[in-house]
C-alpha positions as CSV (number, residue, x, y, z in Angstrom):
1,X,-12.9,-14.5,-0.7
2,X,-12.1,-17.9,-2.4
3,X,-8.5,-18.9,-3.6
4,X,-8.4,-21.0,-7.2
5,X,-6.4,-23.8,-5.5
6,X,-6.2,-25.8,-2.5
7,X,-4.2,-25.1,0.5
8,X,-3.8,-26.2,4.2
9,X,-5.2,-24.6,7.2
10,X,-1.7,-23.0,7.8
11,X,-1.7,-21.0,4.4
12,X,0.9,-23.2,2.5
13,X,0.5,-24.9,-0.4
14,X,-0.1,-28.7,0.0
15,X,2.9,-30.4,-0.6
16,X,5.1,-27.8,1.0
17,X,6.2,-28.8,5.1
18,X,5.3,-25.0,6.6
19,X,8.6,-25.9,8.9
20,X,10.6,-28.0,6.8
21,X,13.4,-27.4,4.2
22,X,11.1,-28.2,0.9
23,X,12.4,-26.8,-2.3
24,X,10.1,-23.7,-3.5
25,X,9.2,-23.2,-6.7
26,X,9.9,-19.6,-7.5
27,X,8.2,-17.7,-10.5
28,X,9.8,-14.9,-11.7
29,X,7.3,-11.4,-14.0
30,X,10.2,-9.4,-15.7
31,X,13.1,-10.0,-16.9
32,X,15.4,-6.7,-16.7
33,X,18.0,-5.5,-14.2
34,X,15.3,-6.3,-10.7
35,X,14.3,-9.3,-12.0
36,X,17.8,-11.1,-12.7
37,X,18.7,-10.2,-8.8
38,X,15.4,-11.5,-7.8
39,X,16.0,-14.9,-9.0
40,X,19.6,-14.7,-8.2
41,X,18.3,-14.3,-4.4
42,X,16.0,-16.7,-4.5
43,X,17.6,-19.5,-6.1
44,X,20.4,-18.4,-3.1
45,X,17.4,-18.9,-0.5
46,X,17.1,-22.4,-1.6
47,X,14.7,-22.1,-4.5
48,X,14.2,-23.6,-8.0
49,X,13.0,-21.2,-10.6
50,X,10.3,-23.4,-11.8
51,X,9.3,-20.1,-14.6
52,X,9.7,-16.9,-16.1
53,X,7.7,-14.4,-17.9
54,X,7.9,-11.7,-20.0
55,X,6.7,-9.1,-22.2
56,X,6.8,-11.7,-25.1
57,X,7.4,-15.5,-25.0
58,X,10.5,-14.9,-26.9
59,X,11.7,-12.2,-24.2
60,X,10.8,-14.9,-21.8
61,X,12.5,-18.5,-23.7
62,X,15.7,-16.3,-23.8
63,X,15.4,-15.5,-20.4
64,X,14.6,-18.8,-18.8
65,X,18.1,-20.1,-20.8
66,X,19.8,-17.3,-19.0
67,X,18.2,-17.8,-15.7
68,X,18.0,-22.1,-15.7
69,X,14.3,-21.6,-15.3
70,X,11.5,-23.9,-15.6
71,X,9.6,-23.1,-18.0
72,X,9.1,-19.6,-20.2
73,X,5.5,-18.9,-20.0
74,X,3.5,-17.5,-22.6
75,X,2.0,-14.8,-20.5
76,X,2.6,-13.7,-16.9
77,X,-1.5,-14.6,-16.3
78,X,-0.4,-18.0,-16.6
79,X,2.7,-18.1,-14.5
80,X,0.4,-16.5,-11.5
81,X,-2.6,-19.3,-11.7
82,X,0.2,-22.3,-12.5
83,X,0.1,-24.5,-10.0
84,X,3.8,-25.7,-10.9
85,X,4.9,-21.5,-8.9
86,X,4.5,-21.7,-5.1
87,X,6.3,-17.8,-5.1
88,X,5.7,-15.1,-7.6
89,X,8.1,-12.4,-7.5
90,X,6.6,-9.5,-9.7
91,X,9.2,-7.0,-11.4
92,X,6.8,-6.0,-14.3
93,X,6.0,-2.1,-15.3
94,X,4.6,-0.8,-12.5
95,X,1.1,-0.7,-13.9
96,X,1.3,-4.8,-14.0
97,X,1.7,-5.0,-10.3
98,X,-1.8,-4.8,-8.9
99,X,-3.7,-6.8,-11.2
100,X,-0.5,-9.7,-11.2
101,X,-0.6,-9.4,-7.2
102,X,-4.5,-9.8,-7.1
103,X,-4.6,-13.0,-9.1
104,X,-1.2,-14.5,-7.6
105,X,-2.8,-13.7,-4.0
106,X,-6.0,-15.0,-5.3
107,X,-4.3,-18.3,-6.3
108,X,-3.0,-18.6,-3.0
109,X,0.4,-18.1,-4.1
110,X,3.0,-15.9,-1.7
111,X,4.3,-12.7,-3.6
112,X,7.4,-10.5,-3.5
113,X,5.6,-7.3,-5.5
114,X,8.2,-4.4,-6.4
115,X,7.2,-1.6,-5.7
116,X,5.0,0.6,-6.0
117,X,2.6,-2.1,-5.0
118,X,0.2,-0.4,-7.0
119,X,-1.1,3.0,-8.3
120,X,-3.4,4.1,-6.3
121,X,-3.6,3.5,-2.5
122,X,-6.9,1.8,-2.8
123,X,-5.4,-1.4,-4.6
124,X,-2.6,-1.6,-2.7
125,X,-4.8,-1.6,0.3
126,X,-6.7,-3.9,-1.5
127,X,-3.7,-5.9,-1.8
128,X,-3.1,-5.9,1.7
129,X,-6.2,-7.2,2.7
130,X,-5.7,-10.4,0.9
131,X,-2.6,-11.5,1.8
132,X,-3.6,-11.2,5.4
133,X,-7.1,-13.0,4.7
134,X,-5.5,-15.7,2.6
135,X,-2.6,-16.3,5.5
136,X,0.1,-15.4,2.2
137,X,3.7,-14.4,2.6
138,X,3.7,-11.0,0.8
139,X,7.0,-8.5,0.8
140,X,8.2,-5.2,-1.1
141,X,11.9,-5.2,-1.9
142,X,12.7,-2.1,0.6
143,X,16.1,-3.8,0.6
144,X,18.2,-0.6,1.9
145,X,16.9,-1.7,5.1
146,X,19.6,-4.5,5.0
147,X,22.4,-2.4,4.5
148,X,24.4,-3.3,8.6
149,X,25.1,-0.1,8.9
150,X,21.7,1.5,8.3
151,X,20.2,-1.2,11.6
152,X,23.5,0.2,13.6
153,X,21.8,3.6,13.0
154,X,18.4,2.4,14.2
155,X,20.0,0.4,16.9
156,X,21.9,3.6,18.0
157,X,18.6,5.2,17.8
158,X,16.5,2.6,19.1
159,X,19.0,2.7,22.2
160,X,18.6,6.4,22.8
161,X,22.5,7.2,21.8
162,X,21.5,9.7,19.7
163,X,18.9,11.3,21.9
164,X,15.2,13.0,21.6
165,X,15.2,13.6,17.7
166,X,15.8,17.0,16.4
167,X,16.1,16.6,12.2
168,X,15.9,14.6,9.4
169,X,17.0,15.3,6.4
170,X,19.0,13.9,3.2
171,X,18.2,12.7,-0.4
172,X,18.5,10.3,-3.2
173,X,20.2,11.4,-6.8
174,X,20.5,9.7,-9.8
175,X,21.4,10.8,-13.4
176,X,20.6,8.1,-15.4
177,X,17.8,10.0,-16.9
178,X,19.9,12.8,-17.4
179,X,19.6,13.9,-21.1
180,X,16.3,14.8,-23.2
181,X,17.8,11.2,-25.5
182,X,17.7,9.1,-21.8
183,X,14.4,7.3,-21.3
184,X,12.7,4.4,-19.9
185,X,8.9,3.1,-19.7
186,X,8.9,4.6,-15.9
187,X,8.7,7.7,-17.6
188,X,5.4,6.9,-19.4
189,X,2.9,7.4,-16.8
190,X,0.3,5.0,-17.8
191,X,3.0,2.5,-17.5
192,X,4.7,3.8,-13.9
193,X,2.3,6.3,-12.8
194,X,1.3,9.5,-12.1
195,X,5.3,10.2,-10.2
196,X,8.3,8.9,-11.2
197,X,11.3,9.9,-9.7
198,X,9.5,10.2,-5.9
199,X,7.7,6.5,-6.4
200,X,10.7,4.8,-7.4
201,X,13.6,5.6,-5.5
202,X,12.0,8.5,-3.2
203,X,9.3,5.7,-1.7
204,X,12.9,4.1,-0.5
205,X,14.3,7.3,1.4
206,X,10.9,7.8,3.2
207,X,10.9,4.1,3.9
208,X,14.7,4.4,5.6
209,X,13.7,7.3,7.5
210,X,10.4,6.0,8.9
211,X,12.2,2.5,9.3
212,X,15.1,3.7,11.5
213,X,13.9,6.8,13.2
214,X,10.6,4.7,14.2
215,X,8.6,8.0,13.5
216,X,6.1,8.2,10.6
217,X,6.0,11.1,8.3
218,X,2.5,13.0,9.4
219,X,2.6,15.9,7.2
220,X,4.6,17.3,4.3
221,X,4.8,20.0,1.3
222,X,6.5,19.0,-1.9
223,X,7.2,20.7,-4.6
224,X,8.0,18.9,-8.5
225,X,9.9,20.0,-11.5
226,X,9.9,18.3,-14.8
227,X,13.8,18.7,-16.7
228,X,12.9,17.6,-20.3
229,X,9.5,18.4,-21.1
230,X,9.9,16.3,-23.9
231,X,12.1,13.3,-24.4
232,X,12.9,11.0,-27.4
233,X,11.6,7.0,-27.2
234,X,14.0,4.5,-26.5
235,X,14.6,1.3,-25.6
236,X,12.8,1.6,-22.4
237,X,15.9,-0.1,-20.4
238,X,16.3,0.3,-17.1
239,X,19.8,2.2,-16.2
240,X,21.2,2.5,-20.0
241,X,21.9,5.9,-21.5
242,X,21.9,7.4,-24.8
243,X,19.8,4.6,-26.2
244,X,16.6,6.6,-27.5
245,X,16.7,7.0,-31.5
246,X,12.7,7.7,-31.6
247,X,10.2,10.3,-31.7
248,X,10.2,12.9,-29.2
249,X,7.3,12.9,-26.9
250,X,5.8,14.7,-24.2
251,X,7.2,13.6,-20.4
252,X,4.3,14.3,-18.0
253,X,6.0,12.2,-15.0
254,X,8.7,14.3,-12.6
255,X,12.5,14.3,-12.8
256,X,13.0,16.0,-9.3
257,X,10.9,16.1,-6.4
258,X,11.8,18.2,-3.0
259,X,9.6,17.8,0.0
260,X,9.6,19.4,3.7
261,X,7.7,17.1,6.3
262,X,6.5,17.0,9.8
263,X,6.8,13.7,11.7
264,X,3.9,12.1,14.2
265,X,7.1,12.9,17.0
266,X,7.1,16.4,15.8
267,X,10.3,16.2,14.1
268,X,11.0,18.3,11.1
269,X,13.1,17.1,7.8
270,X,13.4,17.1,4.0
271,X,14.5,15.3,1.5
272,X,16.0,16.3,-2.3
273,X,15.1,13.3,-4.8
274,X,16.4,13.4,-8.9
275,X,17.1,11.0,-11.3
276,X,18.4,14.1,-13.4
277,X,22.0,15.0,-11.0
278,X,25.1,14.7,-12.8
279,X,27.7,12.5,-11.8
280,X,25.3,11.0,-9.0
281,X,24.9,7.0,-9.6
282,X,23.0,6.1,-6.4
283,X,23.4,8.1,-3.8
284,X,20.6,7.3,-1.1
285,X,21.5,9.3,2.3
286,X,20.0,10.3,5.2
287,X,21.4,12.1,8.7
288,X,19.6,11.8,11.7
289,X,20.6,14.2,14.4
290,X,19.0,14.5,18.3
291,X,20.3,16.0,21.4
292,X,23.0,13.8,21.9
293,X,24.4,12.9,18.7
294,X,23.9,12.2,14.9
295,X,24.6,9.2,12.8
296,X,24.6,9.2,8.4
297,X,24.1,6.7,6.2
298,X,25.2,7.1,2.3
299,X,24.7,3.6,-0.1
300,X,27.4,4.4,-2.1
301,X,30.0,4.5,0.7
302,X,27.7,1.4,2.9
303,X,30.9,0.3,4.8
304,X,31.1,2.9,7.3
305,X,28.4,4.4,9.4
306,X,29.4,8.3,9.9
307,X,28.1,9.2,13.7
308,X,29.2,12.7,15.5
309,X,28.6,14.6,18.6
310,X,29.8,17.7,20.7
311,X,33.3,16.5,21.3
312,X,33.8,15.2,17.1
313,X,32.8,12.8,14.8
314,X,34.2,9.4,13.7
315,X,33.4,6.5,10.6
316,X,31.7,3.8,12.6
317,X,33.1,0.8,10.5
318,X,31.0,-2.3,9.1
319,X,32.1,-5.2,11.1
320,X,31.5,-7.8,13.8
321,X,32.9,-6.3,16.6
322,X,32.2,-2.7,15.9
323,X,28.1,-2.6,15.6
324,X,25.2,-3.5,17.6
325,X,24.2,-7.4,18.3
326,X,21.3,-6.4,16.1
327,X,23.3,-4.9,13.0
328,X,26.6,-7.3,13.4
329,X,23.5,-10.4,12.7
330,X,23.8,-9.0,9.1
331,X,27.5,-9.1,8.1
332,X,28.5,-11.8,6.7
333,X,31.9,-10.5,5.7
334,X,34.5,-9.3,8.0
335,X,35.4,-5.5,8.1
336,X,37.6,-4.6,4.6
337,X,35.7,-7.4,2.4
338,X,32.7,-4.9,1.0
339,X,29.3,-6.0,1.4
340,X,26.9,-4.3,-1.3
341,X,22.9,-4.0,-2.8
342,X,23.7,-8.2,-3.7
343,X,24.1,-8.9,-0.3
344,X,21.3,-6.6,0.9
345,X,18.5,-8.3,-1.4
346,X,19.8,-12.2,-0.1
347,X,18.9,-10.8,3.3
348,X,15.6,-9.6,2.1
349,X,14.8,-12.9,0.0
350,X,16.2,-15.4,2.7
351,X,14.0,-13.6,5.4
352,X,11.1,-13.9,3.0
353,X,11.5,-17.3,2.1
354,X,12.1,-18.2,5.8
355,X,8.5,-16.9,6.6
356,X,7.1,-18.5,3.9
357,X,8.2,-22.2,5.3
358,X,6.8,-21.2,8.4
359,X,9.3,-19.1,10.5
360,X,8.0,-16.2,12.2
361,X,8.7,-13.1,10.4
362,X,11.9,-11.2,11.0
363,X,12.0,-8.3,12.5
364,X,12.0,-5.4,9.6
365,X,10.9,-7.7,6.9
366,X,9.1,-5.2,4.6
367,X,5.7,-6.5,3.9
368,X,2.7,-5.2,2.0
369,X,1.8,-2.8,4.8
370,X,5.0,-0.7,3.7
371,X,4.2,-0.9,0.5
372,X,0.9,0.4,0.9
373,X,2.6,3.4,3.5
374,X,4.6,4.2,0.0
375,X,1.3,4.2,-2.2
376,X,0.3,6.8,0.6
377,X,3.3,8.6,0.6
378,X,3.0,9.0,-3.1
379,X,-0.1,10.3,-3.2
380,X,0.2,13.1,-0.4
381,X,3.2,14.7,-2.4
382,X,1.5,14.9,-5.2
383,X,-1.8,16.2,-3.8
384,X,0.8,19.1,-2.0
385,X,2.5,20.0,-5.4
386,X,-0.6,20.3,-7.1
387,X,-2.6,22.2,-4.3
388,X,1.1,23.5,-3.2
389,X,0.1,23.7,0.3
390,X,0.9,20.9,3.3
391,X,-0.9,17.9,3.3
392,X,-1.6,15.3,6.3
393,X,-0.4,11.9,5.3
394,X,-3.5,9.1,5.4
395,X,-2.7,6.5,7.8
């Protein structure tokens, strides 16, 4: 494999001290809700966005005013190859992400890919392969993972308080693509894929549950529904309603996705994932229980951990002196000053960006590998609802 530029022997570009405090030069591939927070976290982390690009070069001058980027490229290609970008932080259509992570990787550029890292488990294997060839920095934004109360539940775990694991179970709702007139270019598939509601926000309640119980999901049976077999063209913003004033057109992607699983500890769970509940913004949840006790987790109430046993139950509250070494490292507000998704994705970036000037990874920094174990994921639920039958999980 050859890279198109020139770096050292310890993978960073030459110019930037692997240990040292130099400024990075962050490139930022979409400009909607994901990508704003992207460069909000890494201009936090200590970097400069040096450019931005977008579906058009207009799209992408009115973004760069907005962000105090660089420059507005003319075409994402070009921001990937630039050799003014040191980081490239992809938050295109989901169909943009293995091709744009291929040729940033390929440049020798370190990545921060949304997910799904790619369609198809093959290119995001692919993917893989080169960061780790190339000695690249290379993350997915499973920033939930941040949240201190979901590492309190894995510490709790970890620490066998709650026991030889019995169940798993809980979901993640939405409704922002409630109504038939609600839609977004995720909904295409040749722009998001062949799943929908399970690749984008059900890839992040497998990834919780496989993060904090330490178990992998072996086997599972899903089953998929469709709400709207049609919808009407809109905008194709992300999280706005009611914006569609187009055609009506076929939907061939899934609203709702249930699935039953098997883990490689022989633990049993399910999960209920729709971006089509009423009333239900973002509620990501999971319960773990064991023989001892049981802790739950729910992101829109992040400031208590709920944890129960025989003898009751109690709200384990966010906070220095109430959580284990490992989850107190992330607050950084005390107890009653609410730490949200903002705070989550700084972690996420700053740990990113640490590894990138040469720390060693953290702990629980999501790279490409979990991306990948999403692609996987993915694929086995919808290989079960079309053959509606369990399916073993490739690993």
């Amino acid at each position: 494999m050859e890279r198109r530029d020139s770096l050292t022997a310890t993978g960073s570009r030459t110019g930037l001290a692997p240990n040292g405090p130099a400024t990075l030069r962050a490139g930022v591939i979409g400009t909607g809700f994901i990508g704003h927070v992207h460069a909000r976290s890494a201009r936090l982390a200590g970097a400069g966005i040096a450019g931005v690009a977008a579906s058009t070069r207009e799209s992408a001058e009115e973004a760069r005013a907005g962000l105090g980027a660089g420059t507005a490229f003319e075409s994402a290609e070009s921001l990937v190859v630039s050799p003014d970008i040191d980081v490239v932080h992809i938050c295109s259509p989901n169909n943009l992400h293995y091709p744009l992570a291929k040729a940033a990787l390929e440049a020798g550029k370190h990545i921060v890919c949304e997910k799904p890292l790619a369609l198809t488990s093959a290119e995001a294997g692919e993917l893989v392969d080169l960061a780790t060839a190339f000695g690249l920095v290379a993350t997915v934004p499973f920033a939930y993972r941040y949240y201190p109360t979901v590492r309190e539940a894995k510490a709790r775990v970890d620490a066998g308080e709650v026991g030889d694991l019995s169940l798993i179970y809980g979901g993640y709702l939405q409704d922002w693509l409630l109504g038939a007139d609600d839609d977004n270019w995720r909904v295409d598939s040749a722009l998001g894929g062949r799943s929908r509601a399970f690749a984008d926000i059900g890839s992040h309640w497998c990834d919780l549950a496989e993060f904090v119980t330490g178990q992998r999901i072996r086997s599972l049976t899903a089953r998929t529904s469709i709400a709207h077999d049609e919808r009407r063209t809109g905008s194709g913003n992300s999280f706005v309603r009611g914006e569609s004033n187009g055609e009506m057109r076929q939907v061939d992607t899934e609203d709702i996705t249930t699935i039953m699983f098997e883990t490689d500890g022989g633990v049993l769970g399910s999960a209920t994932i729709s971006q089509v509940a009423p009333g239900r913004k973002n509620n990501l949840w999971f319960e773990i229980g064991g023989t001892e006790s049981s802790v739950a987790f729910n992101q829109e109430n992040p400031e208590v951990l709920w944890a129960g046993d025989a003898a009751g139950s109690r709200n384990v509250p966010r906070d220095y002196g109430t959580l284990h070494a490992e989850a107190a490292a992330y607050v950084t507000l005390p107890g009653g000053h609410p730490q949200g998704f903002h705070d989550c994705f700084d972690a996420f970036i700053g740990e990113t960006y640490d590894a990138i000037r040469g720390e060693a990874p953290a702990d629980g920094l999501p790279g490409l590998a979990d991306g990948l174990r999403a692609v996987r994921l993915t694929e086995a639920v919808l290989e079960s609802a079309e053959s509606r039958s369990w399916v073993e999980v490739k690993s």
